[in-house]
N, C-alpha and C positions, 0 to 999 in steps of 0.2 A: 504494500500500500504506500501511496506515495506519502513521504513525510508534508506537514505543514503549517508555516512557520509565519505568526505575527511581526510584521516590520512596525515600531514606535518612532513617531520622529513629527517635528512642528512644521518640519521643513518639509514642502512639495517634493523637493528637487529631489533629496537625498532619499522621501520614499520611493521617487519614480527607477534610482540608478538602483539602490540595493533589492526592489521588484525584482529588473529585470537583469541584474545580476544571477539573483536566486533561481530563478523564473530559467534560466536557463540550464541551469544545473538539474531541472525536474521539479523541483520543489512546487507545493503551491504555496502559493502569498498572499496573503491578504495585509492591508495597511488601517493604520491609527493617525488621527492627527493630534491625539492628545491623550493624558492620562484617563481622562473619563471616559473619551471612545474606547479605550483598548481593552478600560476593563469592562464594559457592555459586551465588547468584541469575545473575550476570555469566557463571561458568563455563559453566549450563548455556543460557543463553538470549542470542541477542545484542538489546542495547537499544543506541537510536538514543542516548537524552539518561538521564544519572543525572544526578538531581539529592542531595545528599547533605548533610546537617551535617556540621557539625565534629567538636563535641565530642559523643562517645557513651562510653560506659563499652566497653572492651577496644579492639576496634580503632577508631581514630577516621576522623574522613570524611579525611585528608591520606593515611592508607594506605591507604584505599578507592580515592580518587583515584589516587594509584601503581600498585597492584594491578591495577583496573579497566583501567589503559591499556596494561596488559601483556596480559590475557587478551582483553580487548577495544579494538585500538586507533583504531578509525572513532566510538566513540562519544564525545560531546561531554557535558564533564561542568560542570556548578553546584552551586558548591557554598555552603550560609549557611552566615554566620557572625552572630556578637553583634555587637551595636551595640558601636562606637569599636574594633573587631578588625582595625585596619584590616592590623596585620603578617601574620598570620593570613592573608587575602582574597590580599594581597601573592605570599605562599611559596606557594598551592595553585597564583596562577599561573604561577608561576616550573613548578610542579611538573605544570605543561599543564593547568589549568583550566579552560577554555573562559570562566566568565564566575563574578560574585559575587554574591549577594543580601545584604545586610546585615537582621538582622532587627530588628523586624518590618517584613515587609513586606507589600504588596497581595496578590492573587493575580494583579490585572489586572498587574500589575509581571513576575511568572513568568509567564503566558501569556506576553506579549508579551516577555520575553526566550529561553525554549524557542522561540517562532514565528520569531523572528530570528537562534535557532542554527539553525533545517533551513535555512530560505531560506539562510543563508550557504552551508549544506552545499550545497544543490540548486544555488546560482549558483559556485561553484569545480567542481562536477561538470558543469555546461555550458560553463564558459571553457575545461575540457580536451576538449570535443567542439571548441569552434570550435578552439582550437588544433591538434588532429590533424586536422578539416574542414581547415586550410589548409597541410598539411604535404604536398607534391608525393608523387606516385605514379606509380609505373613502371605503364602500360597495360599490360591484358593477361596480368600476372604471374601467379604462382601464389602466392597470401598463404598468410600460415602461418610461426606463432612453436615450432611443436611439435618435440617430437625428430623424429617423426613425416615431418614435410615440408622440417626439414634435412636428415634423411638423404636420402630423394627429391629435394632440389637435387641431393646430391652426387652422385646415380646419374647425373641425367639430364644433371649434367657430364661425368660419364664415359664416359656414352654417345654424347655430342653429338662427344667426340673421333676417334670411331672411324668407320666407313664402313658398318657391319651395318646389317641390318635389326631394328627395336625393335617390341615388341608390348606395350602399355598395356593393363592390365586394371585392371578395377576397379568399381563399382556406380553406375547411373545417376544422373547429376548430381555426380561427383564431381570434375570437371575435367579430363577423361582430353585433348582438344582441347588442354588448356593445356597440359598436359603434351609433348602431340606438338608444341607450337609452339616450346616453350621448350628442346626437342631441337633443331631445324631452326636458330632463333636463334643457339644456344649453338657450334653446329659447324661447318664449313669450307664448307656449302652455302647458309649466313644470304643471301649477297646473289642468289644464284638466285629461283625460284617455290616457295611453301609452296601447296600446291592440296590441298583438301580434298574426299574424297565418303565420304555416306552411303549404304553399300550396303542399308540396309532402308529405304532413300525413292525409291527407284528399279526400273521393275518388271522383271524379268529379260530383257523382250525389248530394254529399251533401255542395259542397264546396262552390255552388251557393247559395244555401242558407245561412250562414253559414256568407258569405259576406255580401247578400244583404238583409237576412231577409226572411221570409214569410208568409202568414199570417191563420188563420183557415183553414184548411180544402185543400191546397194546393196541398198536397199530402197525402198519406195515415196514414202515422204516425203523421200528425201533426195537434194536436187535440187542439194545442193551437197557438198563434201568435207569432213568434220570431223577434224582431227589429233588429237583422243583426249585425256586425261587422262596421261596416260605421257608423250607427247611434252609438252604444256604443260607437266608439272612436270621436264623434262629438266633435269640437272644441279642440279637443288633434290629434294624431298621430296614424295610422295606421299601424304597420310593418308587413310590407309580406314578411317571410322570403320564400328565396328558391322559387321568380318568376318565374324563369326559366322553373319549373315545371309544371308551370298552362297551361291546356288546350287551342288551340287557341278559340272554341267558350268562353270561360270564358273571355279571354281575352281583346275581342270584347265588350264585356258588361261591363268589369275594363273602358274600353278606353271612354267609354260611359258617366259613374259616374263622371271620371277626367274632361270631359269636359263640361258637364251639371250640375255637382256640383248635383246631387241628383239623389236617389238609388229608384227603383222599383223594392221590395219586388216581391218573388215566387208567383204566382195568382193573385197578386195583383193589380189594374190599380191604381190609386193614386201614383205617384211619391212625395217622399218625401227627402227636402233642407238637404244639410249633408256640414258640412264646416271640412272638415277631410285632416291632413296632412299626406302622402303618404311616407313613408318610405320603399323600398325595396333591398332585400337584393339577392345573388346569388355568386357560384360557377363556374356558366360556363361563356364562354365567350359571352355574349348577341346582340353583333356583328355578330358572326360565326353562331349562333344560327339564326339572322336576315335571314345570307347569304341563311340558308341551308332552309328557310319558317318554322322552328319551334316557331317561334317568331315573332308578329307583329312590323315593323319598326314602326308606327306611336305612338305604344305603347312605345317602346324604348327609342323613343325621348320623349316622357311626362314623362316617369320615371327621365330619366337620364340628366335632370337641371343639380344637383350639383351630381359629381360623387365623392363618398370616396372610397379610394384601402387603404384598412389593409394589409401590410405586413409579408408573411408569418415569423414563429419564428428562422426559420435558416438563413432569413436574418437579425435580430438582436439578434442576439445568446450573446449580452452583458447586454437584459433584462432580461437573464435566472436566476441569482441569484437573484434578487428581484422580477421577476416573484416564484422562489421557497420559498421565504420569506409569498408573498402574497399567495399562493395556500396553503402551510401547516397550515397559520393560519385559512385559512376560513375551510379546512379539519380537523383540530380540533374542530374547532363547529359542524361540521357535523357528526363526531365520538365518539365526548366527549373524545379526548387524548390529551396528550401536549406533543408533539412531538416540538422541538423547532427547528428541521429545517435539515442541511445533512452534512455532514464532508464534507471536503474540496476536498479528492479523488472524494466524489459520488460526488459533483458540479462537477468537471472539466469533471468525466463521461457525466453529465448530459449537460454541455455545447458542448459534442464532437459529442453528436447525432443528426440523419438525422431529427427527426423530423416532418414524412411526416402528422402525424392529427396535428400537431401545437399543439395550447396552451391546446387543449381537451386531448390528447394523453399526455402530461405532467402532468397534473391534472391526468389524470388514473393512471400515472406509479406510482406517487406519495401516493397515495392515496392506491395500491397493496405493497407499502413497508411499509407504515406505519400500516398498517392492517395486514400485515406478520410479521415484522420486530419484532413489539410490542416496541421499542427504542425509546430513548426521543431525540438521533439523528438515522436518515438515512445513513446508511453504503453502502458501494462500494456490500457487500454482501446479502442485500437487495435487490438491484437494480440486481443483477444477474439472480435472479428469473426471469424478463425481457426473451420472445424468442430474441433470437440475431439474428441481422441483415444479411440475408445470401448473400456471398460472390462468387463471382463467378472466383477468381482468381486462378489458377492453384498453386497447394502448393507446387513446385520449386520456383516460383516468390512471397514468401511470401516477401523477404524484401523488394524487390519491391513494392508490395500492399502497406504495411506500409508507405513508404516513399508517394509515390503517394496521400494518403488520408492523411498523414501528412500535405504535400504541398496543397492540396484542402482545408485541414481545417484553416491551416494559414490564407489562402485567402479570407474564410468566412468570419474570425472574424476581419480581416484590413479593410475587405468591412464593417461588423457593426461597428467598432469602426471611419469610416471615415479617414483612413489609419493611426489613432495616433496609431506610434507604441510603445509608451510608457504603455499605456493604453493597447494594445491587447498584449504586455506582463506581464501585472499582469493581465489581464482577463486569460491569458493562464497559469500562474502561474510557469514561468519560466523568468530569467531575459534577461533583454535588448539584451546582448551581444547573448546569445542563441539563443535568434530569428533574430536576424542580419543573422547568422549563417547559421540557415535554410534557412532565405529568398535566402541567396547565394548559396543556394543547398548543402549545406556539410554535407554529414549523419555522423551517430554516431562514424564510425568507420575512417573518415578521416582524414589526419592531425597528427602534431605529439603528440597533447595532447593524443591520444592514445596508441603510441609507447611504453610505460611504462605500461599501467595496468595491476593493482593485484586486481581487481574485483576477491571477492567472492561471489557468487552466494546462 
């Protein structure tokens, strides 16, 4: 994303040269003709670099300087001064300056000190990737810094105490497996069998077995005895992901096992003791499913004791950066790369999407840029490869569209941050005063902080 950078100055002349100075290096520019326009300018836009004078009539650049790093405080400010000023250069940096021009000076002098304020940004924003790249991780966890998936620890402690049976719902790709592991983990059955099946990958004539076992000669291919899924996870946990799917005669036979504690094997007469804990997991709604007769109600209630709901990832769209911390590292062991994680653009990309396969669909995308990319970070142009999300808005009402998914996305990220909006403005990477802004519905072009721009494009 292209950086962009506040020019401050009283002087016409000197904002039109240092423009198009910048202006040609790529940068975009926008100008001030005074302390008060700049900071109107700061509130409503964030800029990466202001560069500012000193001395201007009303407010001077030392309480532009202060100001700015209050409403804006990621941005990196220079500011001139006059020749021999040197107390002046001194106090702005005391006052977090970023850096000093004395004038007169070159412009090749400002290029090259703005180029060497981002590179400094962009390398302390990579020493904090390798930094967390080298920070240990608990495998298999369930990440997640949200209210959202500390309450879900606390359930699935709760639950991991007890001996019921648990039924995980929640929307494809959201971790509902990790969820049921971290049940089994957490509880008195951790050093048992954790045994997993997919009841929609298996086709109903073998599913019964598979379950329940069967023994010689059963059926045609089974030339030897199989103990079943029930007995293997005896004394451990049983996850049936994806219930929703099993047949209702299967069902009838599950409901059977739950309530007699013991499985009788395919051909078999001998019923044999199973003390197995029931973990199930589903997508649909198990209720509606009751309503419509795809699903036995007596079975419903025996699964669903203790019920866990994983929240989908766009409703906490402020686990998404240490969600991509945790996904790129375990994708490095899986690819043998050291990719240490995504520029700041691709996050904010990455936190702005729908999200509909959740944490699986993140893992994917991730996982196609770092195998395209070949980068040791994840670029905005990476992520492009990405099909894009199709739109159904009439291209007259584009700025329409924008504002409207603007306003939707604000509202996302105050619902995951639990309306701190301190918080869901450095999740959004824009400051304080800027999302006040939006919250109040003022688009870009409102107001008088725009009445002046020399934005070059």
């Amino acid at each position: 994303m292209t950086a962009s950078i506040l020019v401050v100055d009283d002087e016409p002349a000197i904002q039109d040269i240092l423009t198009w100075a910048l202006s040609a290096e790529g940068y975009r520019v926008a100008t001030a003709g005074s302390g008060e326009e700049a900071l109107a300018r700061v509130e409503a836009e964030d800029f990466d670099v202001i560069v500012t004078d000193i001395v201007m009539p009303g407010l001077d650049g030392l309480e532009v300087l202060e100001r700015s790093r209050v409403l804006n405080p990621r941005a990196a400010v220079i500011v001139m001064t006059a020749y021999a000023a040197l107390d002046t250069a001194i106090a702005a940096l005391r006052r977090g300056a970023s850096d000093y021009l004395e004038k007169p000076f070159s412009v090749d002098l400002l290029k090259e000190r703005v180029h060497r304020l981002l590179q400094y940004r962009e390398t302390l924003w990579k020493d904090r990737l390798v930094h967390r790249a080298m920070q240990p991780r608990p495998a298999g966890s369930l990440v997640g810094e949200s209210d959202a998936i500390r309450a879900l620890h606390e359930q699935i402690t709760l639950a991991a105490r007890t001996p019921s049976n648990v039924l995980v719902t929640g929307e494809s790709g959201v971790g509902k497996e990790l969820v049921a592991r971290a049940v089994h983990a957490e509880g008195a059955r951790h050093d048992a069998p954790f045994v997993a099946l997919n009841c929609g990958a298996i086709p109903e004539a073998l599913l019964e077995s598979q379950l329940f076992g069967h023994v010689r000669g059963a059926f045609t291919t089974a030339v030897q005895a199989n103990q079943g899924l029930f007995v293997a996870a005896s004394q451990g946990s049983l996850f049936l992901d994806e219930i929703g799917e099993m047949p209702l005669p299967l069902q009838v036979k599950l409901l059977r096992v739950i309530e007699d504690k013991c499985v009788l094997p395919v051909g078999g007469t001998k019923p044999q003791a199973v003390d197995t804990r029931i973990i199930a997991s589903t997508n649909r709604d198990l209720e509606r499913e009751v309503e419509a007769g795809r699903f036995r109600e007596d079975l419903f209630y025996r699964l669903n004791v203790v019920h866990l709901v994983v929240p989908p990832l766009r409703e906490r769209r402020g686990d998404i950066p240490v969600l991509v911390d945790h996904l790129v590292h375990r994708l490095n062991a899986k690819l043998g790369t050291h990719c240490l994680g995504v520029e700041r653009d691709a996050l904010w990309s990455l936190i702005g999407r729908p999200w509909k396969g959740n944490v699986r669909e993140l893992e994917n995308v991730l996982e196609r840029a770092i195998v395209l990319g070949g980068n040791d970070l994840i670029t905005l142009r990476d992520l492009s490869a990405e099909p894009a999300t199709s739109h159904h808005a009439a291209p007259q009402d584009l700025r329409g569209a924008v504002r409207r998914f603007e306003r939707q996305h604000l509202m996302e990220v105050l619902t995951a941050t639990q309306s701190d909006k301190r918080k869901a403005a450095r999740m959004l990477g824009i400051s304080l005063a800027s999302l006040y802004r939006k919250l109040r519905g003022e688009g870009d072009e409102s107001g008088p902080a725009f009445s002046k721009q020399r934005d070059s494009e």
